[in-house]
C-alpha positions in Angstrom: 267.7 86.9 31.1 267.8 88.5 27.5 266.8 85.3 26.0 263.2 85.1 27.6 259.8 85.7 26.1 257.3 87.5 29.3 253.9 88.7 28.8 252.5 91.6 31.1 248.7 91.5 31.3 247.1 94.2 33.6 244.2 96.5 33.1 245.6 99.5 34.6 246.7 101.5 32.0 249.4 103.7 34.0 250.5 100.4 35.9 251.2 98.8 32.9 252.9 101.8 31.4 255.2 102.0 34.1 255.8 98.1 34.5 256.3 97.8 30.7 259.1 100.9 31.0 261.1 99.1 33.9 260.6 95.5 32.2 261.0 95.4 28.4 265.1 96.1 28.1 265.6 93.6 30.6 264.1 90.6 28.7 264.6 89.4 25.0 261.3 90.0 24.4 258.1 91.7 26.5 254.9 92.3 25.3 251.6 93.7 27.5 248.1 93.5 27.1 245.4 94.8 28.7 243.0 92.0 29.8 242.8 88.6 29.5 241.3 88.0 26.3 244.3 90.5 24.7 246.7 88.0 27.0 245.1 84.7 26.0 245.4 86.0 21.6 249.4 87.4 22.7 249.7 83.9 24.5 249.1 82.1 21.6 250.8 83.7 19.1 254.2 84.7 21.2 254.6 81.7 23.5 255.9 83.5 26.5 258.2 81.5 28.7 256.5 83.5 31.4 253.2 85.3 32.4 252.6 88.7 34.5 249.0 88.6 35.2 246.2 90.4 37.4 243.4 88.5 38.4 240.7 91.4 38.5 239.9 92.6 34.9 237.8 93.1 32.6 236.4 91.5 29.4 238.1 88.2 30.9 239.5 88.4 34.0 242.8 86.5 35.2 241.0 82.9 36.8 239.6 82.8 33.2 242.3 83.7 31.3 245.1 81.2 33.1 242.5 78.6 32.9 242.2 78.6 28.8 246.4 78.6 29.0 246.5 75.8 31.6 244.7 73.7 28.9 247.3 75.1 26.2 250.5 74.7 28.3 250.6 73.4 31.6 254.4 74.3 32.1 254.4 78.0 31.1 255.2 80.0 34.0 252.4 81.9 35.7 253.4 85.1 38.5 250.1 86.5 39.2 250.2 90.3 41.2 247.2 90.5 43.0 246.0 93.1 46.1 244.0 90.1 47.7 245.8 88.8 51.0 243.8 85.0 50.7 244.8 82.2 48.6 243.0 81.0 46.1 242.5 76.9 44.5 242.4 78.5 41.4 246.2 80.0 41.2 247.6 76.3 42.2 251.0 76.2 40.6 251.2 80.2 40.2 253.5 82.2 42.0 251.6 84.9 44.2 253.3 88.6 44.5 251.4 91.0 46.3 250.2 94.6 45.1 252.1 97.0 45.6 254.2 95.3 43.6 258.4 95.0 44.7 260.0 95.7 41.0 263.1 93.6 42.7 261.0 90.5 43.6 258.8 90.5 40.5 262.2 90.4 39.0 264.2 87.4 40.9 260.3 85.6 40.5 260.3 85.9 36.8 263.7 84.2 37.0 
């Protein structure tokens, strides 16, 4: 688990204080960002093995944002946290976890 590379990208700022303290020692590296268009530039130049991502944000929200990486890497690994009980076409291929968000399942999901 040391060894992988996860980004965190979620708009709210105290969420993503309090994910990033629970998340970072466990992983070799974690970075957050703050929307997509921070997630897409930290994509590109960390090459996460896997994504944390909201879908509702703004400047470029999370349908958006995994799109442009879909067309970078197909394979990257994509957990989405969302508050919204439907599915959606769009997240095909991305694990779902539901807001409030279990700490323990985000964690076995990463894996």
């Amino acid at each position: 688990m040391n060894n992988l590379k996860v980004l965190y990208v979620e708009d709210d700022s105290l969420t993503r204080m309090m994910m990033k303290k629970q998340l970072k020692d466990l992983f070799g590296t974690f970075n957050d960002a703050e929307n997509g268009s921070v997630g897409l530039e930290k994509f590109k130049s960390m090459k996460p093995d896997v994504i944390v991502t909201d879908i509702s944000m703004q400047v470029m929200n999370g349908y958006e944002m995994i799109k442009c990486i879909r067309e970078l890497d197909d394979n990257v690994k994509i957990i989405v946290t969302t508050a919204h009980t439907e599915h959606d076409d769009k997240l095909t291929g991305c694990t779902i976890i539901r807001k409030p968000i279990n700490i323990s399942e985000l964690i076995k999901s990463i894996h």
